[in-house]
PDB file with SEQRES, HELIX, SHEET and CRYST1 records, atoms N, CA, C and O in Angstrom:
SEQRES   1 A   69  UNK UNK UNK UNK UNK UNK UNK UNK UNK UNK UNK UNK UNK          
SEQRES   2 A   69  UNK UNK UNK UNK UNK UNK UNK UNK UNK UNK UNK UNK UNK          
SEQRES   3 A   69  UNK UNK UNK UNK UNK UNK UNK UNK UNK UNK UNK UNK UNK          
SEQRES   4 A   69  UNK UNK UNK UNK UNK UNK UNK UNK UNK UNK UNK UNK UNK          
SEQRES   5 A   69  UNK UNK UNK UNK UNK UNK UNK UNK UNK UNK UNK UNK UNK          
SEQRES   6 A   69  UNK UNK UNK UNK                                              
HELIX    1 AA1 UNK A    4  UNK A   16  1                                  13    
HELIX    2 AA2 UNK A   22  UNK A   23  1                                   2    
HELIX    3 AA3 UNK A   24  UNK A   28  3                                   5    
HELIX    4 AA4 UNK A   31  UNK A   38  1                                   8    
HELIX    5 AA5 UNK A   46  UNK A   49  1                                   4    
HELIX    6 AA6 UNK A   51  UNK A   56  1                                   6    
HELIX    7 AA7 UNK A   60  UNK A   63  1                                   4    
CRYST1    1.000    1.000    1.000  90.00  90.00  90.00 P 1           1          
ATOM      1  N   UNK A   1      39.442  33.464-120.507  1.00  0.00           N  
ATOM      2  CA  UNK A   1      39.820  34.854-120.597  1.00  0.00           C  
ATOM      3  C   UNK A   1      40.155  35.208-122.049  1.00  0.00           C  
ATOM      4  O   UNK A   1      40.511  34.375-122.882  1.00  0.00           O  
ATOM      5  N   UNK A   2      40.013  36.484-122.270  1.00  0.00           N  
ATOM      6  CA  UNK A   2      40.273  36.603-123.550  1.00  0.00           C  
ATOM      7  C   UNK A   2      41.605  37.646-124.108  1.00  0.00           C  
ATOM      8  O   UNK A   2      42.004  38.714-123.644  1.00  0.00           O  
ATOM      9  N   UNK A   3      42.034  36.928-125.168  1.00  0.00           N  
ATOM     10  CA  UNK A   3      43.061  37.654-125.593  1.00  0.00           C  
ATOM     11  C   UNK A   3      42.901  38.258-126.826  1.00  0.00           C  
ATOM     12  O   UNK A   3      41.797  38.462-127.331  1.00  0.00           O  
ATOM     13  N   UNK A   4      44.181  38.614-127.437  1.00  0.00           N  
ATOM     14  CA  UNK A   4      44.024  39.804-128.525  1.00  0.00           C  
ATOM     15  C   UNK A   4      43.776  38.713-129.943  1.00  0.00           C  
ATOM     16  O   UNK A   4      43.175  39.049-130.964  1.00  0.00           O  
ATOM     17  N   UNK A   5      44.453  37.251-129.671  1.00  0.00           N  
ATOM     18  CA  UNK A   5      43.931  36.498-131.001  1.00  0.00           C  
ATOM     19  C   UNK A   5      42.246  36.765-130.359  1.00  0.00           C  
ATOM     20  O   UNK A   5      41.706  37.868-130.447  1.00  0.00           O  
ATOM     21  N   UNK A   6      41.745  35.869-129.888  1.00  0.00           N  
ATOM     22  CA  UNK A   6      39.829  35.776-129.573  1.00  0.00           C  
ATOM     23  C   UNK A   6      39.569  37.348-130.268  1.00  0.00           C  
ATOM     24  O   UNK A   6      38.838  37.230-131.251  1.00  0.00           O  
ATOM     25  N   UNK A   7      39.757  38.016-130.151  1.00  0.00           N  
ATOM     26  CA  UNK A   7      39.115  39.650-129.684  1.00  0.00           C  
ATOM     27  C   UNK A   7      40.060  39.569-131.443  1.00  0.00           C  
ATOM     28  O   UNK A   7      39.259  39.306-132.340  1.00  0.00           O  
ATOM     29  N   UNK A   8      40.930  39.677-131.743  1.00  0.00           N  
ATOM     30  CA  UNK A   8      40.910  39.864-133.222  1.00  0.00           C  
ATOM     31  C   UNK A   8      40.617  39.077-134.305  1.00  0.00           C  
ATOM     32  O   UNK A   8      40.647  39.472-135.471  1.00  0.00           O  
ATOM     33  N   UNK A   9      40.269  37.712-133.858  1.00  0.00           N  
ATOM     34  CA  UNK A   9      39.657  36.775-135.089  1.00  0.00           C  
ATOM     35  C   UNK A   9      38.274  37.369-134.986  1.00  0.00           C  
ATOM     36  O   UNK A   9      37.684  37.651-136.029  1.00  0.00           O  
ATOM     37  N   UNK A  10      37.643  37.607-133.682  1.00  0.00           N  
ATOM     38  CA  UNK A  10      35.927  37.850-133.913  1.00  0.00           C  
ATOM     39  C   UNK A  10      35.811  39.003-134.853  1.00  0.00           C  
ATOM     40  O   UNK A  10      35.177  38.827-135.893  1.00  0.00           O  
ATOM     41  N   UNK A  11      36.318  40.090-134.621  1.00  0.00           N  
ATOM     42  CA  UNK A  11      36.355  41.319-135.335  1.00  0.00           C  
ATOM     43  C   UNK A  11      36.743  41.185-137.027  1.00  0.00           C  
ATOM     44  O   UNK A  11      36.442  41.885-137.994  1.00  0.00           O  
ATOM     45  N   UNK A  12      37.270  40.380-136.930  1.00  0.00           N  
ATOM     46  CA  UNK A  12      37.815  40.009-138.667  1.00  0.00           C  
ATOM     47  C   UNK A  12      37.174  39.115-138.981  1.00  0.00           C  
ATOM     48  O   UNK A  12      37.206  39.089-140.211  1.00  0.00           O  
ATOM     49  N   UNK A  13      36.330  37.993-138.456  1.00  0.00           N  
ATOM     50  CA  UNK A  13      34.903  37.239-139.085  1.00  0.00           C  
ATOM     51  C   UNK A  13      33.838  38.444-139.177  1.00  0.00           C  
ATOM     52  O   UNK A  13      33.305  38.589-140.277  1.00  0.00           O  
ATOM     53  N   UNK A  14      33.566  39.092-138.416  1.00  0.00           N  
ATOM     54  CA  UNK A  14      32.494  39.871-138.475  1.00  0.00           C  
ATOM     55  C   UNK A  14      32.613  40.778-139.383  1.00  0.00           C  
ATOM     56  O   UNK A  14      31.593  40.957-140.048  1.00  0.00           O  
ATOM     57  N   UNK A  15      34.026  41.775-139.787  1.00  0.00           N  
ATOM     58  CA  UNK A  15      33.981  42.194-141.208  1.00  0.00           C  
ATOM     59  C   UNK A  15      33.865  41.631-142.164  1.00  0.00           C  
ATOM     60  O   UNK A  15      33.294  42.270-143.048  1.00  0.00           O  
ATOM     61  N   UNK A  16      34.351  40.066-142.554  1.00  0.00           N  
ATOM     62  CA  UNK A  16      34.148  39.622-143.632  1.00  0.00           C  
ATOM     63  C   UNK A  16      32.154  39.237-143.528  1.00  0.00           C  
ATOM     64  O   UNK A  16      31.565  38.838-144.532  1.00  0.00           O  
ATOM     65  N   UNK A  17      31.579  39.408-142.480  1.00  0.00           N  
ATOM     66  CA  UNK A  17      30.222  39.477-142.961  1.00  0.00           C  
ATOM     67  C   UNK A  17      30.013  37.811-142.777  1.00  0.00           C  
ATOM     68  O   UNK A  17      29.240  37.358-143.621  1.00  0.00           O  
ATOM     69  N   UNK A  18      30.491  36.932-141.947  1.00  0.00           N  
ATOM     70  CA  UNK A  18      31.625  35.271-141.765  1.00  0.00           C  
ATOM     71  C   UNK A  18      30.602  35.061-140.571  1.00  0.00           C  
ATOM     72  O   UNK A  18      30.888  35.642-139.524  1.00  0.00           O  
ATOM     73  N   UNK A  19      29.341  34.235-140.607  1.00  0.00           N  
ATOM     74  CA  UNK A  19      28.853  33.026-139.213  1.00  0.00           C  
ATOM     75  C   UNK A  19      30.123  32.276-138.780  1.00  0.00           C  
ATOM     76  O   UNK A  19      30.994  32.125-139.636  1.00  0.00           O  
ATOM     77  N   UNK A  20      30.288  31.875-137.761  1.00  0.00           N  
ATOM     78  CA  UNK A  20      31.283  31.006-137.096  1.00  0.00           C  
ATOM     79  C   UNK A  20      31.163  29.526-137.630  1.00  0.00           C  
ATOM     80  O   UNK A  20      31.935  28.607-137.355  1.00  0.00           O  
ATOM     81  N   UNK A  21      29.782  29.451-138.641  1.00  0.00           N  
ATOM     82  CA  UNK A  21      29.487  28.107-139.148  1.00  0.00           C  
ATOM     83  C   UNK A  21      30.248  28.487-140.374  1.00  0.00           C  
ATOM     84  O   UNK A  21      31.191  27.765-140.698  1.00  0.00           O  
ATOM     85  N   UNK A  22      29.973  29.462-141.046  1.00  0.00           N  
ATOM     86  CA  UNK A  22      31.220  29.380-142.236  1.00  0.00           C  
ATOM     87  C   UNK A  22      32.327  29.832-142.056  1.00  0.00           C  
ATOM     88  O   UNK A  22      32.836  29.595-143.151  1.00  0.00           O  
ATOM     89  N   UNK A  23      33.328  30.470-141.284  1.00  0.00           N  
ATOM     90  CA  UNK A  23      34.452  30.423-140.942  1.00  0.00           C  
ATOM     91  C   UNK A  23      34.946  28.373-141.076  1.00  0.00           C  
ATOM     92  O   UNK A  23      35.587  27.564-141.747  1.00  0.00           O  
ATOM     93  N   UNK A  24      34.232  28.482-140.118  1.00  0.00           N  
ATOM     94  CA  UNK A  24      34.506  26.756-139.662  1.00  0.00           C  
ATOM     95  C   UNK A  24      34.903  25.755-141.045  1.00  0.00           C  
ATOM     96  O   UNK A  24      35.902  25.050-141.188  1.00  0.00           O  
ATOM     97  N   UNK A  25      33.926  25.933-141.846  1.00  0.00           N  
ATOM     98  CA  UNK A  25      33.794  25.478-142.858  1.00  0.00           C  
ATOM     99  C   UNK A  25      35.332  25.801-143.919  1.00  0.00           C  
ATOM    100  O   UNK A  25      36.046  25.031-144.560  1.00  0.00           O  
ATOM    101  N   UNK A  26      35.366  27.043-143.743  1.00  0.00           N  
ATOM    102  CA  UNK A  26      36.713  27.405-144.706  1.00  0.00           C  
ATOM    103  C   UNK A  26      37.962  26.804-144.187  1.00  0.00           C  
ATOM    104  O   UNK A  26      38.978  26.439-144.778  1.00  0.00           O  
ATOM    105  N   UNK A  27      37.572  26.790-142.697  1.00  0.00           N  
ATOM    106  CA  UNK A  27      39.182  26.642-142.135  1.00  0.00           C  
ATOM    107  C   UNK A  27      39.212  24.937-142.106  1.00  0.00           C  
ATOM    108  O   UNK A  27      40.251  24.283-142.009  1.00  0.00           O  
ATOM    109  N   UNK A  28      37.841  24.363-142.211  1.00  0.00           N  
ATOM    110  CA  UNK A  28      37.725  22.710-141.490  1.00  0.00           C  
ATOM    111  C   UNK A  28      38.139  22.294-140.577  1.00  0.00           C  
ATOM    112  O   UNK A  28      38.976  21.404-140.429  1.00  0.00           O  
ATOM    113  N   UNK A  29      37.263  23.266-139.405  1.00  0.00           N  
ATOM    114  CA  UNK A  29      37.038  22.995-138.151  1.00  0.00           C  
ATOM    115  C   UNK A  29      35.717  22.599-138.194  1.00  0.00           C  
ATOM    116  O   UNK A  29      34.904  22.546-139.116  1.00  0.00           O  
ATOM    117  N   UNK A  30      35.635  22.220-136.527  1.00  0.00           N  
ATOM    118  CA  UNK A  30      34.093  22.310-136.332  1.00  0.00           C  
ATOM    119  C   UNK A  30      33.884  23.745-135.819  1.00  0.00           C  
ATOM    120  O   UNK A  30      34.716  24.527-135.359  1.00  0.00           O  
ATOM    121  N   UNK A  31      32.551  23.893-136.017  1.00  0.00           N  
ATOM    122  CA  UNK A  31      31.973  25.548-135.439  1.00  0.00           C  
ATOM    123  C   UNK A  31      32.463  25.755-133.732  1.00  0.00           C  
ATOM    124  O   UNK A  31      32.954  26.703-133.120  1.00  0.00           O  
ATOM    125  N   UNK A  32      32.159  24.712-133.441  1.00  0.00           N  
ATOM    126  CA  UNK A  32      32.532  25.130-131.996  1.00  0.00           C  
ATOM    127  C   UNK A  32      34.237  25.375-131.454  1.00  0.00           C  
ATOM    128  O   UNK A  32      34.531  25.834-130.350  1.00  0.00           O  
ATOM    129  N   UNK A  33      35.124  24.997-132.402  1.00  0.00           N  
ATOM    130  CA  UNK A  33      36.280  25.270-132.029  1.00  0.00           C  
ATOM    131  C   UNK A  33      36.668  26.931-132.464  1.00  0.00           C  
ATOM    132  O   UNK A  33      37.716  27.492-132.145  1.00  0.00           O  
ATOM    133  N   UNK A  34      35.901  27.354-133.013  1.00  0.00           N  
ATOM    134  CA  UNK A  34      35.525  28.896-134.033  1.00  0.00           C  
ATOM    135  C   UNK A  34      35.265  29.674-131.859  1.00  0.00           C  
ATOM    136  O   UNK A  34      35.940  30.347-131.080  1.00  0.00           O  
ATOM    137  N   UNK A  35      34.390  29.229-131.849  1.00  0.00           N  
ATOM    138  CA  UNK A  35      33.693  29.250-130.270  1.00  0.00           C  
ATOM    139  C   UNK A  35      34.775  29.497-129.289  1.00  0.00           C  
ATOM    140  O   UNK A  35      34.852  30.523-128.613  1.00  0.00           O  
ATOM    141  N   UNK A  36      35.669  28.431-129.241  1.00  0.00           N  
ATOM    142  CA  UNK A  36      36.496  28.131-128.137  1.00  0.00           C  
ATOM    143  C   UNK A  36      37.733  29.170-128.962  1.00  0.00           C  
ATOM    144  O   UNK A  36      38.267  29.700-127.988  1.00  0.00           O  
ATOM    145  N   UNK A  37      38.162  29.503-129.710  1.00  0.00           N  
ATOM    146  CA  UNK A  37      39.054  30.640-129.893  1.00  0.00           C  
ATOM    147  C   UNK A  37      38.902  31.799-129.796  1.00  0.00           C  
ATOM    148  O   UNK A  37      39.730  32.665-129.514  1.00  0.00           O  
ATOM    149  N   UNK A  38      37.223  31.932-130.155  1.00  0.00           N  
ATOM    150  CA  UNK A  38      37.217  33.523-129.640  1.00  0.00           C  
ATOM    151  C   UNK A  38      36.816  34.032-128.422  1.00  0.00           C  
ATOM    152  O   UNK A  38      36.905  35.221-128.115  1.00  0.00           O  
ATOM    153  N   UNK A  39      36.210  32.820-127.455  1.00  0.00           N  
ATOM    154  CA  UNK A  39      35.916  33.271-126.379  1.00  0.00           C  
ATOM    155  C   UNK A  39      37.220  32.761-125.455  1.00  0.00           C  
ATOM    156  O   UNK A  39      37.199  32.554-124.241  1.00  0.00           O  
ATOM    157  N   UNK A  40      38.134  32.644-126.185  1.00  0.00           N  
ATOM    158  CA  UNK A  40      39.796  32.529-125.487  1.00  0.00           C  
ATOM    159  C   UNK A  40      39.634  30.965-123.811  1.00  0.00           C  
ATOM    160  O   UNK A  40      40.000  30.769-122.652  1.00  0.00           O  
ATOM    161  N   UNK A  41      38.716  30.236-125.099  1.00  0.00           N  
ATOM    162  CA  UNK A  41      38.906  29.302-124.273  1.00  0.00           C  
ATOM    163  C   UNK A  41      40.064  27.929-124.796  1.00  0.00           C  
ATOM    164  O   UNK A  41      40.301  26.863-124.227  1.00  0.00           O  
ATOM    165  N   UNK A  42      40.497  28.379-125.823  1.00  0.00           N  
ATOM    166  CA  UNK A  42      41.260  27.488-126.743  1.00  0.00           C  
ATOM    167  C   UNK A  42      42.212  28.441-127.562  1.00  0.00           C  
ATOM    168  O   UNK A  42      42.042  29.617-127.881  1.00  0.00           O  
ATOM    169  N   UNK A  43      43.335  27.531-127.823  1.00  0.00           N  
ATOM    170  CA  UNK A  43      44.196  28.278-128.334  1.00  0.00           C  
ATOM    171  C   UNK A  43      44.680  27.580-129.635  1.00  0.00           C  
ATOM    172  O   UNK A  43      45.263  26.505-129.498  1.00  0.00           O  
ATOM    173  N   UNK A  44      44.437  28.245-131.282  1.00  0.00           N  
ATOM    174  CA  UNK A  44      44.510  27.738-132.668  1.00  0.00           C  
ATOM    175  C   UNK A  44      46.469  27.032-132.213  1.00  0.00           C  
ATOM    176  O   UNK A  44      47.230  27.420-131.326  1.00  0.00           O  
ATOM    177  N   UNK A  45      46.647  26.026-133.181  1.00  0.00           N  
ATOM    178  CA  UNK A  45      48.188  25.574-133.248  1.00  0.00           C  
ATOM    179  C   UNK A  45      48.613  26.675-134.271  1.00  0.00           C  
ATOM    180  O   UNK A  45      47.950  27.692-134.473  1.00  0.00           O  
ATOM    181  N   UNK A  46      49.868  26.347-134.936  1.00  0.00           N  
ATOM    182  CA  UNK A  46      50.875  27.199-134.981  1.00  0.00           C  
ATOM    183  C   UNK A  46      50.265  27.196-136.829  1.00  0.00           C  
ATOM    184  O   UNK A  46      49.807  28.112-137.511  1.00  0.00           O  
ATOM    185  N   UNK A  47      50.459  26.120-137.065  1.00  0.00           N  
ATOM    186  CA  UNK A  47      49.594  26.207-139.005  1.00  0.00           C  
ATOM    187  C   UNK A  47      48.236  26.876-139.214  1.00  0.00           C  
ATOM    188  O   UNK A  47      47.906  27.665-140.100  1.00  0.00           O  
ATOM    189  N   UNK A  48      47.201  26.160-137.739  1.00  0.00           N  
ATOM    190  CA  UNK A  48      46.219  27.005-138.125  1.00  0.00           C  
ATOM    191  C   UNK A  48      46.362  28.385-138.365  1.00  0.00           C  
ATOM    192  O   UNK A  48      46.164  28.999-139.413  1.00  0.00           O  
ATOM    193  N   UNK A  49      46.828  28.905-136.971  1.00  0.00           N  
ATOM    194  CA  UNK A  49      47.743  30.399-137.280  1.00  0.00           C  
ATOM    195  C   UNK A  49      48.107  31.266-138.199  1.00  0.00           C  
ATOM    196  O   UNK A  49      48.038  32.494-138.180  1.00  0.00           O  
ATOM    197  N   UNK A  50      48.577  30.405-139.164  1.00  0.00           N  
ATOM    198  CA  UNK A  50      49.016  30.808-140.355  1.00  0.00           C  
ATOM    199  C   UNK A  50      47.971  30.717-141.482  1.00  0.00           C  
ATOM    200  O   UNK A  50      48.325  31.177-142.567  1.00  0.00           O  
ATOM    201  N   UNK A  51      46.689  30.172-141.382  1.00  0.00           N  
ATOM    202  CA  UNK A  51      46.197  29.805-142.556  1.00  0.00           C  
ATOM    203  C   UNK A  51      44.817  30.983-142.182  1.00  0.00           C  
ATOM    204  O   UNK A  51      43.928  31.364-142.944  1.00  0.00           O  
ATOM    205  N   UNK A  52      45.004  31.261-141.076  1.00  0.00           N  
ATOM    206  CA  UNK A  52      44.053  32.201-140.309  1.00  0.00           C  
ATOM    207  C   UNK A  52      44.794  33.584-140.911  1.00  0.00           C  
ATOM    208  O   UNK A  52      44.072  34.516-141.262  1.00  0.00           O  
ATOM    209  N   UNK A  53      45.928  33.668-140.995  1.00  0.00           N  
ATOM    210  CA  UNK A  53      46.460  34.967-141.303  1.00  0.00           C  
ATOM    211  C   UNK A  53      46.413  34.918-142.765  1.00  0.00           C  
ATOM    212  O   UNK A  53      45.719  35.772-143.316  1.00  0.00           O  
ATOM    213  N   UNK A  54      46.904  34.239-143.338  1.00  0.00           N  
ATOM    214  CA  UNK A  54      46.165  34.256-144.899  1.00  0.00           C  
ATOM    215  C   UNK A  54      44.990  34.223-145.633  1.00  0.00           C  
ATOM    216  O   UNK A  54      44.827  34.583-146.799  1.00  0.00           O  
ATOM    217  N   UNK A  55      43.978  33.642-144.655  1.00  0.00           N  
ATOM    218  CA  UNK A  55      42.767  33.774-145.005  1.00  0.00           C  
ATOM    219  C   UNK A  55      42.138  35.825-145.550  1.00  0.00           C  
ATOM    220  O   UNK A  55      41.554  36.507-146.392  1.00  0.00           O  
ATOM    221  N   UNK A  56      43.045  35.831-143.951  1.00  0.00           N  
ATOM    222  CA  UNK A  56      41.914  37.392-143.887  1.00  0.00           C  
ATOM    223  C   UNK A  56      43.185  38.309-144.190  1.00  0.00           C  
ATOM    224  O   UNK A  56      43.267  39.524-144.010  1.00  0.00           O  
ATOM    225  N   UNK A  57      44.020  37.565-144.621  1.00  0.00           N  
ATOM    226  CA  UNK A  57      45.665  38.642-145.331  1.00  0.00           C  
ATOM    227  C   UNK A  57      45.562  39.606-144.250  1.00  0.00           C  
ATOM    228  O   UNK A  57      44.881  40.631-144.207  1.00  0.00           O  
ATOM    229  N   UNK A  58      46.317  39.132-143.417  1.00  0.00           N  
ATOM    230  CA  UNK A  58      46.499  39.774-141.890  1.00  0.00           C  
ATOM    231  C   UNK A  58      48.030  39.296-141.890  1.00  0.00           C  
ATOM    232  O   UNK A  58      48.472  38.765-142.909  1.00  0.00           O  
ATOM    233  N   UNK A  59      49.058  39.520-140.471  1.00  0.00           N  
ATOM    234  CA  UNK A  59      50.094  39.339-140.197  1.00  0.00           C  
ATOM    235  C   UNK A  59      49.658  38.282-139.274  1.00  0.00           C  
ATOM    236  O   UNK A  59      48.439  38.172-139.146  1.00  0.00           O  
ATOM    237  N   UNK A  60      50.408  37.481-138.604  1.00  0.00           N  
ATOM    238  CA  UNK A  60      50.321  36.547-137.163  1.00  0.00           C  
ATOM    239  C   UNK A  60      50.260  37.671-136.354  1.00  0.00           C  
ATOM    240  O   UNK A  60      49.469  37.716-135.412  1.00  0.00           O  
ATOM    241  N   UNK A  61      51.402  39.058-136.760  1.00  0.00           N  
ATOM    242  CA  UNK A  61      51.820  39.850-135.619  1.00  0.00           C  
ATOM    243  C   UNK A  61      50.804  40.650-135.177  1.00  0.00           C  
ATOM    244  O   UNK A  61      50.960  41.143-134.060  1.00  0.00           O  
ATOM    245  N   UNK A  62      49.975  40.857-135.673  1.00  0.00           N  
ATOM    246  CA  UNK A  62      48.358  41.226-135.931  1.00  0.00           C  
ATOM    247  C   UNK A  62      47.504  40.495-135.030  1.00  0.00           C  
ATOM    248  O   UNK A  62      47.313  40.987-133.918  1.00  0.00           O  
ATOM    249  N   UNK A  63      46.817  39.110-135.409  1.00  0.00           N  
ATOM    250  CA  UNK A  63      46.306  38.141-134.916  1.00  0.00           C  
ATOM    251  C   UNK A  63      46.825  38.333-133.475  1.00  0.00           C  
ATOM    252  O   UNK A  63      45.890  38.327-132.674  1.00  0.00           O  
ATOM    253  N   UNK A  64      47.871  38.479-132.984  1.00  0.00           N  
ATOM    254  CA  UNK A  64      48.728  37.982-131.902  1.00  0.00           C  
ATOM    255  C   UNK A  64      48.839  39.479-130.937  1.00  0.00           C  
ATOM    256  O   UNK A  64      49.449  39.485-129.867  1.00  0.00           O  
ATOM    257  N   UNK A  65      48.091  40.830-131.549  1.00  0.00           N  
ATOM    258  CA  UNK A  65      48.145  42.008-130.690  1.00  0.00           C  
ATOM    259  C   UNK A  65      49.644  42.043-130.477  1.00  0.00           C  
ATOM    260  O   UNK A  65      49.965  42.236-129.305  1.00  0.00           O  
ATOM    261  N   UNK A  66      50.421  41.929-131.160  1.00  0.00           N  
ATOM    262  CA  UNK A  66      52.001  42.572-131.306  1.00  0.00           C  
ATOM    263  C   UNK A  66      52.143  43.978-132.162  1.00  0.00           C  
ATOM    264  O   UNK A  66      52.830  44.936-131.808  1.00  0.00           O  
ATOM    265  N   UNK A  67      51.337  43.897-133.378  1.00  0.00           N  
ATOM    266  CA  UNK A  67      50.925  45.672-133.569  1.00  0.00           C  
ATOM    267  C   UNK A  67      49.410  45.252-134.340  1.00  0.00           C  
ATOM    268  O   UNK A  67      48.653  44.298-134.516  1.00  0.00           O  
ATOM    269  N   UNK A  68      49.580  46.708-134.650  1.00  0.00           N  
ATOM    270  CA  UNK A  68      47.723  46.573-135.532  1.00  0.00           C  
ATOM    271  C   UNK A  68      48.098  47.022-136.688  1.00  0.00           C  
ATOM    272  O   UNK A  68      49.153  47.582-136.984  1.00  0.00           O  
ATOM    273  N   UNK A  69      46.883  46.665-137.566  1.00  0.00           N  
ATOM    274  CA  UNK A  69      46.872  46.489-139.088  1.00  0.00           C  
ATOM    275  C   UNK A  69      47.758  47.623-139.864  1.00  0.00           C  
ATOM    276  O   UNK A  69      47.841  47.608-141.092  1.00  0.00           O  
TER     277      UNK A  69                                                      
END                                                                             
């Protein structure tokens, strides 16, 4: 099922213009864990979290559908 992280990381790879193969790459994942977060089959830990929100200079509270940008 999907939540507001899945549904707001896809939307913020896709503005940066970001394949799920280079996301992957920046964050050093594999592509398919890129996969399993946005189709809210997996859930990032608490650092990735954070390195996800700095990447795309976002809030967690953002990422997390607590408010919007």
């Amino acid at each position: 099922m999907k939540n507001h992280f899945s549904i707001r990381l896809k939307e913020l790879r896709i503005e940066k213009n970001l394949t799920q193969e280079q996301l992957a790459e920046i964050l050093a994942v594999l592509p398919r864990t890129i996969s399993y977060w946005e189709n809210g089959k997996r859930e990032c830990d608490f650092d990735m979290l954070i390195s996800i929100a700095d990447f795309f200079q976002t809030s967690i509270d953002f990422l997390l559908g607590y408010q919007n940008k």
